[in-house]
ZADRENMAR-708265 format. One record per residue (C-alpha): x, y, z. Coordinates in steps of 0.1 Angstrom, whole numbers, plus 5000, padded with zeros to 4 digits. Layout:
+------+------+------+
:    X :    Y :    Z :
+------+------+------+
:    X :    Y :    Z :
...
+------+------+------+
***
This chain:
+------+------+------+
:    X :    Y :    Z :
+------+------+------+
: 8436 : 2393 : 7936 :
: 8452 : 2355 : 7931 :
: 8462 : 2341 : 7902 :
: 8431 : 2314 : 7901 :
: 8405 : 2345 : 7910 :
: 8416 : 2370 : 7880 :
: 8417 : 2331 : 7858 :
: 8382 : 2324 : 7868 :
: 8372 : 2361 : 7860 :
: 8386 : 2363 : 7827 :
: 8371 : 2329 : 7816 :
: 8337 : 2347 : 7827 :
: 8339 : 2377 : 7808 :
: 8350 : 2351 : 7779 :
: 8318 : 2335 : 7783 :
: 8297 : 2366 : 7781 :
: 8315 : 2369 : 7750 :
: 8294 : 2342 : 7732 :
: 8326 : 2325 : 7725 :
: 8327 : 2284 : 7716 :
: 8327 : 2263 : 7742 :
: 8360 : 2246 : 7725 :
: 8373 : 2279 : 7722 :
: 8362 : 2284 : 7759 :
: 8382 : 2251 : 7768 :
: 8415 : 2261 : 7746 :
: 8418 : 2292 : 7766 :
: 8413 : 2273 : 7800 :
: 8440 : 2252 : 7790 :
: 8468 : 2274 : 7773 :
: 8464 : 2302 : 7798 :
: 8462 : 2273 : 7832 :
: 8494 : 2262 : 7817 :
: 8510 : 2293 : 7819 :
: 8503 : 2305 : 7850 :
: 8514 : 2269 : 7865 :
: 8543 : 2278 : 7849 :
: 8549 : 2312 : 7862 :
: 8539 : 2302 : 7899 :
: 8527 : 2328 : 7923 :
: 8551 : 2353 : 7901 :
: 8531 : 2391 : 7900 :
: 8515 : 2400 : 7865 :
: 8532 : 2428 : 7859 :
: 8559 : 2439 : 7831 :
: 8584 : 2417 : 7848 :
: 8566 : 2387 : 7837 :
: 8574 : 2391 : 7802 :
: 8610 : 2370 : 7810 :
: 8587 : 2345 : 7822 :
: 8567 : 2347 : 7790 :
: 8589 : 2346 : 7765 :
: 8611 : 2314 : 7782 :
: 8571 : 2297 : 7787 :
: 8567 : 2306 : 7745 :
: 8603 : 2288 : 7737 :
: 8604 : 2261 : 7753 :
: 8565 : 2250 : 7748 :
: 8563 : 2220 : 7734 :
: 8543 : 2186 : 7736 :
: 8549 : 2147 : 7737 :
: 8545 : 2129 : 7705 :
: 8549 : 2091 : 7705 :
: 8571 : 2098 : 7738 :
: 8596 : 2124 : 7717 :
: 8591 : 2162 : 7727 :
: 8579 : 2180 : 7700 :
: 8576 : 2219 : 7689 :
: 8546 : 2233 : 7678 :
: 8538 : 2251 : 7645 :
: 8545 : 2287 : 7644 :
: 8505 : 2292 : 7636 :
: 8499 : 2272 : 7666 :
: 8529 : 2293 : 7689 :
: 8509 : 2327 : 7674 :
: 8477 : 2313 : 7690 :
: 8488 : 2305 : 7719 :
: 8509 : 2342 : 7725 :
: 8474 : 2356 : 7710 :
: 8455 : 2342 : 7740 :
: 8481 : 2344 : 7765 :
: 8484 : 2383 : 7754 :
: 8446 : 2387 : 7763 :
: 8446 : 2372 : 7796 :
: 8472 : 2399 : 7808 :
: 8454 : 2432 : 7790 :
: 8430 : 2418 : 7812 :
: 8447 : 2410 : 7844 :
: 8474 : 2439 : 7842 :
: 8475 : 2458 : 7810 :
: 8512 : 2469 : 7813 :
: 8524 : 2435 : 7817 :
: 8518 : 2428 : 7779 :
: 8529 : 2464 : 7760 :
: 8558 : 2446 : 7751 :
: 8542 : 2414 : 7740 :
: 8534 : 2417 : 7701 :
: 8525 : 2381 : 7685 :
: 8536 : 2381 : 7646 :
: 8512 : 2357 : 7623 :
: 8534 : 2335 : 7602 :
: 8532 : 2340 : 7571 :
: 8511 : 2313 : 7545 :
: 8537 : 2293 : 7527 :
: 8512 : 2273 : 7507 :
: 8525 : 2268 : 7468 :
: 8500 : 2268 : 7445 :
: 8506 : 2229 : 7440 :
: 8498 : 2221 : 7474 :
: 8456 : 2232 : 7469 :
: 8432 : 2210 : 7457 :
: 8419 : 2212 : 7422 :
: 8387 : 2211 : 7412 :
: 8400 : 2174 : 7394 :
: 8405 : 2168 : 7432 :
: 8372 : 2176 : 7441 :
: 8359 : 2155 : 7417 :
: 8376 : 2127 : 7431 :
: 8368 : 2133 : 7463 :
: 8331 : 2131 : 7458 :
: 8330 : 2102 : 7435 :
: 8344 : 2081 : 7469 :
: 8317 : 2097 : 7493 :
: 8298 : 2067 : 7503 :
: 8267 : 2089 : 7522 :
: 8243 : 2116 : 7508 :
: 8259 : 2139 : 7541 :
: 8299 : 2133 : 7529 :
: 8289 : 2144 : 7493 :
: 8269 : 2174 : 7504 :
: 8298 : 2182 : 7528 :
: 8328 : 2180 : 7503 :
: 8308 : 2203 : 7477 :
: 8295 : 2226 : 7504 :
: 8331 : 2230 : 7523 :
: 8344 : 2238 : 7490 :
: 8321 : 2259 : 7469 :
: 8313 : 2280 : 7501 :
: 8350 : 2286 : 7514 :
: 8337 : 2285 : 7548 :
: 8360 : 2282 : 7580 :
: 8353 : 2247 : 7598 :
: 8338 : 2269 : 7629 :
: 8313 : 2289 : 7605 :
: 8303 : 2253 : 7589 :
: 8298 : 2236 : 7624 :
: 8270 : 2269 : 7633 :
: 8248 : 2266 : 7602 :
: 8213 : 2247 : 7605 :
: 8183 : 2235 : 7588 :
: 8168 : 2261 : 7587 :
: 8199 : 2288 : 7573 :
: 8196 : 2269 : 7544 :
: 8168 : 2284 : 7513 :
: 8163 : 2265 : 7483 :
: 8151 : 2285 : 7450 :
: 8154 : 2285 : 7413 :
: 8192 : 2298 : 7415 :
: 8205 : 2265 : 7438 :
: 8205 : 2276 : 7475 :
: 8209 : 2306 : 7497 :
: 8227 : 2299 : 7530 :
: 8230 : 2324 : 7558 :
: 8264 : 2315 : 7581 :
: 8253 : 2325 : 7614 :
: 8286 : 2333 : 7630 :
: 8319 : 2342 : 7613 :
: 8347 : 2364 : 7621 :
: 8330 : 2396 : 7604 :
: 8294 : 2383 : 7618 :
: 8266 : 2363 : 7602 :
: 8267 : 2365 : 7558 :
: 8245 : 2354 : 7533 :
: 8260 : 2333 : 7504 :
: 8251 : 2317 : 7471 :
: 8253 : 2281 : 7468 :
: 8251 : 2267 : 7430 :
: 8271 : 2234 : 7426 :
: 8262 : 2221 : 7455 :
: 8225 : 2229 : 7458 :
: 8217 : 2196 : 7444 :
: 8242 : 2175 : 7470 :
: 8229 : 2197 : 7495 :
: 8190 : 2191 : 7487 :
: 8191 : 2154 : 7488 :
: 8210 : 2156 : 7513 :
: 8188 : 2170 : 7535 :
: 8157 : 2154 : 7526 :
: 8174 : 2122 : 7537 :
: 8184 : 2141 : 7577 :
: 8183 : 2120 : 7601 :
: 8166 : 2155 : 7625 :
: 8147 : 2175 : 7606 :
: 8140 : 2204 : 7633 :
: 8150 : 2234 : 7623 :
: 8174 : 2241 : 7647 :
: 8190 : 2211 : 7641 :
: 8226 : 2215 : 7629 :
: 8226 : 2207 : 7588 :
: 8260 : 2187 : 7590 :
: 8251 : 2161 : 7621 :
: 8265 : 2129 : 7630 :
: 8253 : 2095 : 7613 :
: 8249 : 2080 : 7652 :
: 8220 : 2087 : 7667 :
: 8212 : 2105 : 7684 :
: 8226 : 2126 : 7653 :
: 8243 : 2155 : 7672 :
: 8263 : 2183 : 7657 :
: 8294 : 2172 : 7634 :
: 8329 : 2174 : 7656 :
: 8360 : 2189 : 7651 :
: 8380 : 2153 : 7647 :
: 8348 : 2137 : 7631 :
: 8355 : 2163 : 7604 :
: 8391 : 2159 : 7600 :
: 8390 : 2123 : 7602 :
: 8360 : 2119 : 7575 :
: 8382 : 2144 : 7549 :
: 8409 : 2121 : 7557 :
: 8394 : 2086 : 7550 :
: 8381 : 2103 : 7516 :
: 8413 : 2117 : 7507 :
: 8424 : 2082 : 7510 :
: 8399 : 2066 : 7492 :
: 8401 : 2086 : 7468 :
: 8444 : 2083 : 7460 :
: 8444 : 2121 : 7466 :
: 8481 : 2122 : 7482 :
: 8477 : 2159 : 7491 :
: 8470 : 2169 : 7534 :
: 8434 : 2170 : 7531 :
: 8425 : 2191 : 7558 :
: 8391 : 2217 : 7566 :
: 8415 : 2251 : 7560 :
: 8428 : 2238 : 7530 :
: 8396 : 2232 : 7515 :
: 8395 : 2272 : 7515 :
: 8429 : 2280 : 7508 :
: 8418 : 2259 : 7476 :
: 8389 : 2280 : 7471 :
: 8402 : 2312 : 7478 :
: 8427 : 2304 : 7457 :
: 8404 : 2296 : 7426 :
: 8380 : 2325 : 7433 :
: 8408 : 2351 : 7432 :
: 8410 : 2345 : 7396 :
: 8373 : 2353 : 7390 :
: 8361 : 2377 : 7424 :
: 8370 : 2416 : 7427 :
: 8390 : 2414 : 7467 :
: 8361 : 2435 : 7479 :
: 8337 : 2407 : 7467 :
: 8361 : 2381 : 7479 :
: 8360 : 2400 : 7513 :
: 8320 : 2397 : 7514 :
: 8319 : 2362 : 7502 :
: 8344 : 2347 : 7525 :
: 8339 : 2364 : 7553 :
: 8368 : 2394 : 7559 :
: 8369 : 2424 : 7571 :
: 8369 : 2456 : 7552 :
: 8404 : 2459 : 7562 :
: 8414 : 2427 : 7553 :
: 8444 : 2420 : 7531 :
: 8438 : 2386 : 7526 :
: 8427 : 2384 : 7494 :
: 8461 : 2399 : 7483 :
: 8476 : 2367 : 7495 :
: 8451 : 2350 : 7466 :
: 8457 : 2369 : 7444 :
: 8493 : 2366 : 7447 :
: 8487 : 2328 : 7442 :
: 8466 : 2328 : 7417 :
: 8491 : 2349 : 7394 :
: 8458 : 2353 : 7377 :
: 8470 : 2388 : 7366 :
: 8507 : 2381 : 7356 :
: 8507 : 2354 : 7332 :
: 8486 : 2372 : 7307 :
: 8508 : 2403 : 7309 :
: 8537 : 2385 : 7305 :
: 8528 : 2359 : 7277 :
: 8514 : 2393 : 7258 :
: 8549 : 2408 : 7263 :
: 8565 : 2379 : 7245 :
: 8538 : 2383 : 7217 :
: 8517 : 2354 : 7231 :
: 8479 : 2363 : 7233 :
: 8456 : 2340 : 7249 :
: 8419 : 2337 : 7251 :
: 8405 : 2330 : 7287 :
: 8387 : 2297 : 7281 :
: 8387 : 2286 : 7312 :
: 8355 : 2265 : 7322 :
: 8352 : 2254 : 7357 :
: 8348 : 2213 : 7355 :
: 8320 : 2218 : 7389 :
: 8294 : 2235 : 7371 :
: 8254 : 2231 : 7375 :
: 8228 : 2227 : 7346 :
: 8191 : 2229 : 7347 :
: 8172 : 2193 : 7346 :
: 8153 : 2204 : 7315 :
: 8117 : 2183 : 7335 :
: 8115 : 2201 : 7369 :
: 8141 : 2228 : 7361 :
: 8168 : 2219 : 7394 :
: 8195 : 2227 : 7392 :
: 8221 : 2201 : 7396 :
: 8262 : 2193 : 7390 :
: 8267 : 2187 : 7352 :
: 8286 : 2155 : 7362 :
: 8249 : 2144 : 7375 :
: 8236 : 2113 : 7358 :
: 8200 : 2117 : 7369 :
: 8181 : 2147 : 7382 :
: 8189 : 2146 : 7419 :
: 8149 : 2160 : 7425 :
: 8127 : 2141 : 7398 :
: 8152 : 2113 : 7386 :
: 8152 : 2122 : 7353 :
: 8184 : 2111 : 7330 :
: 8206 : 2139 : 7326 :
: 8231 : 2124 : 7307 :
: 8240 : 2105 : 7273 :
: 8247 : 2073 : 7290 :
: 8223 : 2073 : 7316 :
: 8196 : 2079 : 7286 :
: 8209 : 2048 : 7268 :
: 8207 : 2029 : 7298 :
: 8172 : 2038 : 7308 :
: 8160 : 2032 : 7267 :
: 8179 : 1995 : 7270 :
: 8162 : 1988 : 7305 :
: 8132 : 1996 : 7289 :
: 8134 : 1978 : 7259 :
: 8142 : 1948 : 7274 :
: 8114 : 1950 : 7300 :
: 8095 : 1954 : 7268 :
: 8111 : 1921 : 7253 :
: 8105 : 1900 : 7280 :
: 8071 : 1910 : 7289 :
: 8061 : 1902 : 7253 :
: 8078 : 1868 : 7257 :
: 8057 : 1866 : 7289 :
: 8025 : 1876 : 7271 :
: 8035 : 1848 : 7243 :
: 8041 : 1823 : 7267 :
: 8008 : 1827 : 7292 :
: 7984 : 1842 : 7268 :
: 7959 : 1845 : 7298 :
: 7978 : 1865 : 7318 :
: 7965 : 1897 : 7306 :
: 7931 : 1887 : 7317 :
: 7938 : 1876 : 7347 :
: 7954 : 1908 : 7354 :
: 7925 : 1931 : 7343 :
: 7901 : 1906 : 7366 :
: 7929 : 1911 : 7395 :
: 7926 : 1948 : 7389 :
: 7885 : 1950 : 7388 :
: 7882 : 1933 : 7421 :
: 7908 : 1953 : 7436 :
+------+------+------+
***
């Protein structure tokens, strides 16, 4: 069988798979490059050479310069090209064992829940607020955000249930609580209220699903507006919460909640960077004990009207419109007394007026 016949075949199987139809395309791409490369070579173990030369030397053209890729990006491409030849000739790859890089972010380089803050004080739309505090409070990977729709999402008295419909580990149900409120108003306002319609959509009609770049670019553009210097990326939204969670989740809750396998030593990683454990040890070594008064600056109260639940930073109810807050009480009171004022004045000044209104009334 020729190259392009066991190609064709594989891409089949991958699409009785269920697999993306970007991850689809990826895999049409990085394995059609390799097999260009290696020519009308056999697949057998003698093509590992081949492989490991096609691995070194991959690169690609930025601004005209020739570039290396990431060593993230070089383990996803030996992961697919590794697949295609278990497929094609299982011997060829025994010898082929992609190694994930290791994460390398410092715990300066996550966002902060003060970052968060910012980031949804600059959203200019009811979809980029409800997407910053969703992407964030849920943890979710970009892919699992792009699957969920209208109708995954369940409102009740708690915030919102959502069920991810795909994931690594399959479909999971998680709690939503500080971003109920964003997420609520949100979609009362969609633009495609089916419920198959994707929840995160476009804001050009005809208001189909949210892309890849569409999501990078908007979390770059509010990064920017709002001075956060940090890479503002999709992944790092979770690193960030991962991150924070690890100081407050068991690892097997952490494994349900963000989607990993039983197996998964992820959360370690966390953990590691949260240092949640250490520093209390050590400052009680040196004779330092400290009380954990931590209080997360994204929490949710009750609207004490219609009971919704909504982010303490909230000035009115995001359901009813009630004033949550000191100033947005004082605001309302001084609206209303000087509506009061100068309706009096009015009164004062056309002493008929209220007569004329009742009549208007009558005959209406």
């Amino acid at each position: 069988m020729r190259h392009e016949e066991i190609f064709k075949a594989y891409l089949r199987k991958r699409r009785n798979e269920s697999v993306s139809d970007k991850t689809l395309a990826d895999d049409k791409d990085q394995i059609g490059r390799f097999l260009f490369f290696v020519g009308d070579k056999e697949l057998d173990d003698k093509i590992v050479c081949d492989y490991q030369d096609y691995i070194r030397d991959y690169t690609f053209l930025k601004k005209g310069k020739k570039c290396h890729y990431s060593k993230y990006s070089i383990y996803q491409i030996e992961t697919k090209i590794k697949k295609f030849l278990r497929f094609a000739s299982p011997e060829s790859c025994e010898s082929i064992k992609p190694k994930l890089p290791k994460n390398r972010k410092l715990p300066e380089d996550m966002l902060t829940e003060a970052d968060i803050e910012a980031l949804l004080n600059v959203c200019q739309t009811l979809r980029d607020k409800a997407l910053v505090a969703f992407l964030y409070e849920s943890g979710c990977r970009k892919g699992e955000l792009f699957a969920i729709k209208l109708q995954n999402v369940v409102f009740d008295s708690l915030g919102a249930v959502v069920t991810i419909p795909t994931g690594k580990t399959g479909a999971r149900r998680i709690r939503v609580v500080f971003a109920a409120s964003y997420l609520r108003q949100y979609i009362e306002a969609h633009p495609n209220k089916t419920s198959d319609s994707p929840l995160f959509c476009s804001t050009l009609a005809p208001y189909g699903r949210l892309s890849d770049s569409g999501l990078r670019g908007q979390l770059k553009e509010i990064a920017k507006r709002a001075n956060v210097k940090k890479n503002v990326y999709p992944h790092l939204v979770r690193h960030s919460r991962c991150t924070q969670l690890a100081k407050h989740l068991t690892e097997q809750q952490m494994k349900v909640y963000l989607g990993w396998s039983p197996g998964s030593s992820s959360p370690q990683t966390y953990v590691h960077l949260a240092g949640q454990d250490i520093d209390p040890a050590i400052l009680k070594m040196n004779g330092i004990e400290v009380e954990d008064t931590y209080v997360s600056s994204l929490r949710a109260g009750r609207c004490p009207r219609c009971k919704e639940i909504n982010p303490e930073t909230s000035s009115y109810c995001g359901k009813c419109g009630m004033p949550l807050r000191d100033d947005s009480i004082k605001q309302l009171e001084t609206e209303q007394d000087t509506f009061e004022t100068e309706f009096s004045q009015l009164i004062a000044k056309y002493p008929n007026i209220l007569e004329a209104l009742a009549k208007y009334k009558k005959n209406d």
